[in-house]
Structures are given as C-alpha cells and as structure tokens.
Backbone as numpy.savetxt, mean C-alpha at the origin, in Angstrom:
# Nx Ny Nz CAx CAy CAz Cx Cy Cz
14.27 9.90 -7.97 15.25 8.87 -7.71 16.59 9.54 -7.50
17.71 8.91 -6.42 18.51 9.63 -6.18 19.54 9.21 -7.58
20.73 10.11 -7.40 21.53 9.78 -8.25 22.15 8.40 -8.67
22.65 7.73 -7.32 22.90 6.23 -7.17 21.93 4.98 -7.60
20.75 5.45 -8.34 19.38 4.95 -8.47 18.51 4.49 -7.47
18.63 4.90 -6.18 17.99 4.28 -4.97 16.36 4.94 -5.11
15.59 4.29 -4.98 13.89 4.51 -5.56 13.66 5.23 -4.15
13.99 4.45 -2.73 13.23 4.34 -1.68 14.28 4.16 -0.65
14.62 4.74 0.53 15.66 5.32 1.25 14.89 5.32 2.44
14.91 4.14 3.84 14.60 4.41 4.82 15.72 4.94 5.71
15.38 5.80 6.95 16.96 5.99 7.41 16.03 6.34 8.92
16.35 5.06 9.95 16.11 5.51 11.48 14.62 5.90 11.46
13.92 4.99 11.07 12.52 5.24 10.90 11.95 4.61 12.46
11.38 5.44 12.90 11.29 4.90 14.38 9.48 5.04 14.63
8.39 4.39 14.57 7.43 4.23 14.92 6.56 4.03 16.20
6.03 4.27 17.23 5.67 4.24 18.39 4.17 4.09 18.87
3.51 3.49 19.44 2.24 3.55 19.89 1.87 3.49 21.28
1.30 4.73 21.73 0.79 4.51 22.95 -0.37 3.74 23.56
-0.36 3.09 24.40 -0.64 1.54 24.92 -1.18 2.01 26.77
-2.49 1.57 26.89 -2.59 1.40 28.54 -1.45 1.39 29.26
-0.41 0.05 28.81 0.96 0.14 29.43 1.92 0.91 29.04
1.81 1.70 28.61 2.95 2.62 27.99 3.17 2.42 26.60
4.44 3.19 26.38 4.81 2.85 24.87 5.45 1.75 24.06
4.76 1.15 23.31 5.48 0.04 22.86 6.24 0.83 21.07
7.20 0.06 21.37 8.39 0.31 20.16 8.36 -0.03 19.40
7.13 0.02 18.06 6.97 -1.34 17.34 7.66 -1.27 16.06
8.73 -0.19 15.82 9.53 0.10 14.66 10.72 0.98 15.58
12.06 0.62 15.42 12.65 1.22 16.17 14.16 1.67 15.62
14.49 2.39 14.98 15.07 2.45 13.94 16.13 1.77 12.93
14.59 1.52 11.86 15.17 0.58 10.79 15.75 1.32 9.73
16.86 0.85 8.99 17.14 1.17 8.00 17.61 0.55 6.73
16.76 0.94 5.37 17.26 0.34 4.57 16.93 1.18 2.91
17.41 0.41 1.84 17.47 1.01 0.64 16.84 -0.12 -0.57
16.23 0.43 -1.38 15.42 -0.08 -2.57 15.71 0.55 -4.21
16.87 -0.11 -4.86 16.99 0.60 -5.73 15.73 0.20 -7.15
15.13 0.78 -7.57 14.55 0.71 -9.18 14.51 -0.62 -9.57
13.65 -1.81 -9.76 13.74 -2.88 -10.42 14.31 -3.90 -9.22
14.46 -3.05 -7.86 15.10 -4.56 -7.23 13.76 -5.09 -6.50
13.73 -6.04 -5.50 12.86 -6.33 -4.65 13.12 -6.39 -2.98
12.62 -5.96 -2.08 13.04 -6.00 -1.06 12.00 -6.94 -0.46
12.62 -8.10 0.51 12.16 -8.76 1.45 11.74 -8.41 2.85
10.93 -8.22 3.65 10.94 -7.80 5.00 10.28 -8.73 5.71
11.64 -9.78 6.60 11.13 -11.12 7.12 11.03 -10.83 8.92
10.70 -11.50 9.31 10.94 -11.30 10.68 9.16 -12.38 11.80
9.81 -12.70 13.19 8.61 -13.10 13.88 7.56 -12.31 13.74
6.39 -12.69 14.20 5.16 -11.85 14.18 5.34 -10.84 15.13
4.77 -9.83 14.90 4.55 -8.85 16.11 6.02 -7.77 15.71
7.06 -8.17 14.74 8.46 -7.72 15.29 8.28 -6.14 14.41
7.18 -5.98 13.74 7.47 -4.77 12.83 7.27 -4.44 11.30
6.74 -5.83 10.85 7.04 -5.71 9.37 5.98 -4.66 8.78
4.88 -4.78 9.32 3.41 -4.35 8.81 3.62 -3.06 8.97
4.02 -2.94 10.29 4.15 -1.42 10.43 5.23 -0.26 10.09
6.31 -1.50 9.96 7.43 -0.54 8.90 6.70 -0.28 7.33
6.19 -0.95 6.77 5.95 -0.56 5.66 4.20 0.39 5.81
3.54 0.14 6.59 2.55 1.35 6.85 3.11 2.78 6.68
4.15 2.27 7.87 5.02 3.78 7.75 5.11 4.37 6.70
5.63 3.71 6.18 6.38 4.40 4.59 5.28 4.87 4.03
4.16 4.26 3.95 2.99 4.96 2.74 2.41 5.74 3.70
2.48 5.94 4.97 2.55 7.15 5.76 0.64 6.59 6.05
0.30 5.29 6.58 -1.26 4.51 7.00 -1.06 4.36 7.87
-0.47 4.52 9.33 -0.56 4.63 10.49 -1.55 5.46 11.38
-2.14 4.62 12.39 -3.09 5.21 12.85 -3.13 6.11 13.60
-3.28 7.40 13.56 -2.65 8.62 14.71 -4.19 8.94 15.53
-3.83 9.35 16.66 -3.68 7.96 17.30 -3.99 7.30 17.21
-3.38 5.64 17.90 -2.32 5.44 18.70 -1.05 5.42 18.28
-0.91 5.59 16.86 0.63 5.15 16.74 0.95 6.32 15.94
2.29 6.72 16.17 2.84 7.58 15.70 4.57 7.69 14.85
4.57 8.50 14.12 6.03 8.17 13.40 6.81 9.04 14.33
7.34 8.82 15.05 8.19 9.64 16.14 9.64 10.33 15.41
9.82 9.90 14.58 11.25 10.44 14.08 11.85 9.23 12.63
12.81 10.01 11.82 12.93 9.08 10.64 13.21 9.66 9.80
13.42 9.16 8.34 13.57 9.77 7.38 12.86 9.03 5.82
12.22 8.78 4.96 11.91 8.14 4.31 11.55 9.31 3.00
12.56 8.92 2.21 13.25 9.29 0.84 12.26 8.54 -0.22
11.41 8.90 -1.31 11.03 8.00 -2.05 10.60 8.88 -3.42
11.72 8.55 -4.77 12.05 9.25 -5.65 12.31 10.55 -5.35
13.28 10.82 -4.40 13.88 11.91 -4.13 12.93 13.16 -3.00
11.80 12.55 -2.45 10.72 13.15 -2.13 10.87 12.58 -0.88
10.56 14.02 0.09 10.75 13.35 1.98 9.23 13.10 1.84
8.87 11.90 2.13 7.10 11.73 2.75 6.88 12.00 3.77
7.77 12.26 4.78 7.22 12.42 6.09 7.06 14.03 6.08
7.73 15.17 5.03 7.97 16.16 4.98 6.46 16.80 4.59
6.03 15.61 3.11 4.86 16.09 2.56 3.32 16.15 3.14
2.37 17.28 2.99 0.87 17.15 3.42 0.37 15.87 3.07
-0.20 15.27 3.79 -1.07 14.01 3.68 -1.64 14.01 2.56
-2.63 15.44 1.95 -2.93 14.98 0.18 -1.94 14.90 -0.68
-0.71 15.15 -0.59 0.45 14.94 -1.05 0.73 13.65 -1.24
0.75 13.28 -0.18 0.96 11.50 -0.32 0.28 10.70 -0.64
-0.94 11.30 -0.57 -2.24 10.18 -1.20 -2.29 10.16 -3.02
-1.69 10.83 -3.27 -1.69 11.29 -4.67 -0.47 10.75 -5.19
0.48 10.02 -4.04 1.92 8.93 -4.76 1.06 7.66 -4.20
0.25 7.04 -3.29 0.06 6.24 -2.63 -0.72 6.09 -3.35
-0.76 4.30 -3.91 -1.65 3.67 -4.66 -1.22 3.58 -6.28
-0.53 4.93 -6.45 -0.28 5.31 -7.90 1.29 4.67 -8.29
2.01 5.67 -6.93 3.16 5.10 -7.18 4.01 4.06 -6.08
3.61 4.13 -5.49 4.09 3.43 -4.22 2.69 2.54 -3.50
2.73 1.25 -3.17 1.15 0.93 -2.36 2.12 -0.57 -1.88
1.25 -1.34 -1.39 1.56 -2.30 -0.22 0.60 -3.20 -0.63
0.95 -4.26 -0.75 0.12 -5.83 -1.12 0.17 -6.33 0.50
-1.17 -6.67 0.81 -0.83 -7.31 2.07 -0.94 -8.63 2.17
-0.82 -9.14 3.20 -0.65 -10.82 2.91 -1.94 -11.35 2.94
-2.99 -10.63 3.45 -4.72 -11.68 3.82 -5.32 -10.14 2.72
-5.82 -10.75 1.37 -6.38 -10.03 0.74 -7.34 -9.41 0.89
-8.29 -10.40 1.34 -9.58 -10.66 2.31 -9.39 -8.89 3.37
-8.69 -8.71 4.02 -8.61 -8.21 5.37 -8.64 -6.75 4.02
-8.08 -6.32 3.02 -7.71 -5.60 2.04 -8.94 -5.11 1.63
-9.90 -5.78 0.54 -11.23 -5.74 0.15 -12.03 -5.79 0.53
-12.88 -4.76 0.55 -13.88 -4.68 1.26 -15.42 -5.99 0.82
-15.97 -6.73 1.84 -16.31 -7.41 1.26 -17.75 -7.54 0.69
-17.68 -5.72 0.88 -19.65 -5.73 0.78 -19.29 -4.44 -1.20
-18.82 -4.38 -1.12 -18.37 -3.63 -2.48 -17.97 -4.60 -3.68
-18.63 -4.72 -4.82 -18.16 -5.50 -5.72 -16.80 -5.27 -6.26
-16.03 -5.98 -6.96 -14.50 -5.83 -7.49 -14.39 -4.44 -8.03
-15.24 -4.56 -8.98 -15.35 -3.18 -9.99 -15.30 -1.94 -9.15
-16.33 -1.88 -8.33 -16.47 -0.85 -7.66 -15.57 -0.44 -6.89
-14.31 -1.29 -6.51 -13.32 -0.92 -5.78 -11.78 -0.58 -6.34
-12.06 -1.19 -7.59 -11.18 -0.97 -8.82 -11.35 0.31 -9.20
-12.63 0.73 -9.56 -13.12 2.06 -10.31 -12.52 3.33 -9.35
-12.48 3.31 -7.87 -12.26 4.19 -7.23 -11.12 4.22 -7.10
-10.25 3.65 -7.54 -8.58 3.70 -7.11 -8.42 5.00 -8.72
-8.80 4.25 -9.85 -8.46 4.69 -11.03 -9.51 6.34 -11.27
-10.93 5.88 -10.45 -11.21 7.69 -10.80 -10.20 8.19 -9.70
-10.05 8.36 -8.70 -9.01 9.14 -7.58 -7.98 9.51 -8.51
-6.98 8.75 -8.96 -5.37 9.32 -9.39 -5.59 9.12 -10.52
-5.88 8.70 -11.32 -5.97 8.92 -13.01 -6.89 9.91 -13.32
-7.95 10.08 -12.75 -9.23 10.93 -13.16 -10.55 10.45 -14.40
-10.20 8.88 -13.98 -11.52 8.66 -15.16 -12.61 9.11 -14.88
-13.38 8.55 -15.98 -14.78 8.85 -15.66 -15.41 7.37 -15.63
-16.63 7.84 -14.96 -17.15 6.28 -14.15 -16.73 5.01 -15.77
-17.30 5.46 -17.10 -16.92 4.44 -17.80 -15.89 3.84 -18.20
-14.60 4.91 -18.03 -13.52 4.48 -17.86 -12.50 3.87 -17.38
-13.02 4.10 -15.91 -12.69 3.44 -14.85 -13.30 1.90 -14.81
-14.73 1.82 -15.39 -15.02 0.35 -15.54 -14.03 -0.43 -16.69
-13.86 0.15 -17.51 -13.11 -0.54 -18.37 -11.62 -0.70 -18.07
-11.50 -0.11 -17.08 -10.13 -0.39 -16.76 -9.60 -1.18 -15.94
-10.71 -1.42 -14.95 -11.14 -1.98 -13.96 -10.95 -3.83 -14.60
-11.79 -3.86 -15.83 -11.74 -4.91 -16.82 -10.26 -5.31 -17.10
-9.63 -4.05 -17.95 -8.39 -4.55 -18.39 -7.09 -5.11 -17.15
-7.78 -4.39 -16.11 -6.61 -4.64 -14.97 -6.40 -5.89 -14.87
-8.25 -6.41 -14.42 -7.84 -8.16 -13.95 -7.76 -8.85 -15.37
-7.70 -8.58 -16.60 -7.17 -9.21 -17.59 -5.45 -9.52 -17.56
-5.16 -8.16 -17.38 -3.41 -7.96 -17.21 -3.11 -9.06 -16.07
-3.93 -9.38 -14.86 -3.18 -10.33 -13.58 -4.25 -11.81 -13.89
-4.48 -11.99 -15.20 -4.96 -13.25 -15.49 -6.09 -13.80 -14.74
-7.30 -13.00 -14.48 -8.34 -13.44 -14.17 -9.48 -13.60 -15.29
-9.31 -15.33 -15.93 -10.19 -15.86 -16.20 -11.76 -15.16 -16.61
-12.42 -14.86 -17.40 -13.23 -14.02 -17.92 -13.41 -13.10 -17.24
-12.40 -12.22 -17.43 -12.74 -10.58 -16.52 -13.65 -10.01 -16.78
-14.03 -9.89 -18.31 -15.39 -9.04 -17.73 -16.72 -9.34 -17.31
-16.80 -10.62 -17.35 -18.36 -11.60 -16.38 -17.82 -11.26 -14.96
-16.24 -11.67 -14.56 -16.37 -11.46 -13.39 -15.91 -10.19 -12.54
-16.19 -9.08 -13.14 -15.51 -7.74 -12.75 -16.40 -7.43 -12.02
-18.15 -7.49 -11.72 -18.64 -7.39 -10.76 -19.26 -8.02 -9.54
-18.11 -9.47 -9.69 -17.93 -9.96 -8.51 -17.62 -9.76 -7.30
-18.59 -10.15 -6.08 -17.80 -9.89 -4.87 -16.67 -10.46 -4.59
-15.90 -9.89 -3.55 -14.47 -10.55 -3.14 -14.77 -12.08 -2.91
-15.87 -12.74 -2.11 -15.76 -13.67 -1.90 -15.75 -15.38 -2.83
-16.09 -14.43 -4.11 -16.92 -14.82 -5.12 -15.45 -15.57 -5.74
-14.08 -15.28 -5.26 -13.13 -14.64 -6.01 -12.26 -15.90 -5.17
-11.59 -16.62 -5.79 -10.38 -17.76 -4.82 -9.44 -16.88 -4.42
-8.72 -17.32 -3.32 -7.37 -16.66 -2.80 -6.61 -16.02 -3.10
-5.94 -16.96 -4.58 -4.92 -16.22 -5.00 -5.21 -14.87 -6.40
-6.75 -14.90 -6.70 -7.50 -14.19 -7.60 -7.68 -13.06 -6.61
-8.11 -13.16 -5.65 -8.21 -11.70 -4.68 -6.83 -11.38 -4.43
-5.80 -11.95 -4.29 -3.87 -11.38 -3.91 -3.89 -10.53 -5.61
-4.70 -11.08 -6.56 -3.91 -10.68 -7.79 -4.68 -9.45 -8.12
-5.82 -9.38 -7.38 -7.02 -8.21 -7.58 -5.95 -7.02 -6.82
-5.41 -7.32 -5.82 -4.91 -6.44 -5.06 -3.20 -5.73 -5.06
C-alpha cells in the first residue's frame, strides 16, 4: 500500500482487441484510485468497458484477442503488469478477485460447490483435500448459507441466485 493509503492505483490503463474489423478500444485510458476499506463503483452503458477494465487489473484478459497495450496498475505497492503471470495468480483470488454480476456464468455448473471451493483454498492456502473441505463448509457458513454442510456438495444449480453471488 502506498504511503497515502491507496490499495489499488489505475493510471492510463489502455486495453485493445483485435477484431476482423480492426481494433476496437474497449478500455482506453482509464484512471482511477482505491484506497483500503473504500469501495469503488464502475458504472457505465453496456459494451463501454467495465468488465474489461477490471479483467485488466487481475491481469484475465484473453491474449489473444485482447491485449493490455499500455498502463499502469499499482496494487499494494506492486506493478501487476510488471509481474510473471504465476506471480499474479498467487495475489488473484487471495488478495485481489472480481465478483461478477451472473454467478451462474462464474461456476462451473458440472462441479459441485465444494469441489470448487476446495480448489481455490488448496491453490493459495495449501490445504489438504480435508481441509479445504472444511473450509469450504466454514466459508458458506461465514456468507449465510442455510445448512452448509448438507449443502456444500451441492451443484450450482441446486443453489438460488443470490446463494450462488454469495458462493462467489
């Protein structure tokens, strides 16, 4: 974190994808700041950028077609665009991750809850498979899902709307 407490520091983050028709601009340099404890909003028409400004940042853009053409993105004092991709996968999820708006589109829907829980927590924590189940448990306890552990090896679908946003 910088000195000023800023968590997350975009600066001229410019995103690009090449297209049959050429290049479309679908991030074109945005800039903005996220200090520790605040919340940032990112509103805008469809199509204008939101998804893919924040892809950016956790550095999930699809190469090809789309590419981070130039930018700067600061996050706890750390350039991501600077760092190796296992670099970032090892803040991504742990410390930094992205709620998306269709949960559904998020979860996979042939993998039970658990099983998709368990792999976030063995990856960056390093459990072991039983640990990861139990944690898996305590998680959807912590976001108030209704007998978590009957339903921890539920499929996504198994799961109402706002129970899959809270899974995620």
């Amino acid at each position: 974190m910088s000195a000023n407490g800023t968590l997350l520091s975009v600066r001229d983050l410019r995103t690009y994808f090449e297209t049959e028709d050429g290049v479309v601009k679908a991030v074109d340099g945005i800039n903005f700041d996220l200090k520790r404890g605040e919340t940032l909003g990112i509103v805008g028409e469809s199509g204008s950028g939101k998804s893919v400004t924040n892809l950016s940042v956790i550095r999930l853009i699809p190469e090809p077609p789309g590419k981070i053409v130039s930018g700067e993105i600061l996050f706890a004092g750390q350039d991501i665009l600077s760092l190796p991709i296992d670099e970032v996968r090892k803040i991504r999820g742990k410390r930094i991750s992205m709620i998306f708006q269709d949960p559904m589109t998020s979860l996979n829907p042939f993998m039970r809850i658990s099983k998709q829980l368990m792999e976030i927590t063995r990856l960056h924590l390093g459990h072991t498979k039983e640990q990861a189940y139990e944690h898996a448990i305590k998680m959807l306890e912590t976001v108030g899902i209704p007998d978590a552990r009957s339903r921890v090896d539920s499929y996504p679908h198994e799961f109402s709307g706002g129970m899959r946003q809270r899974v995620m």
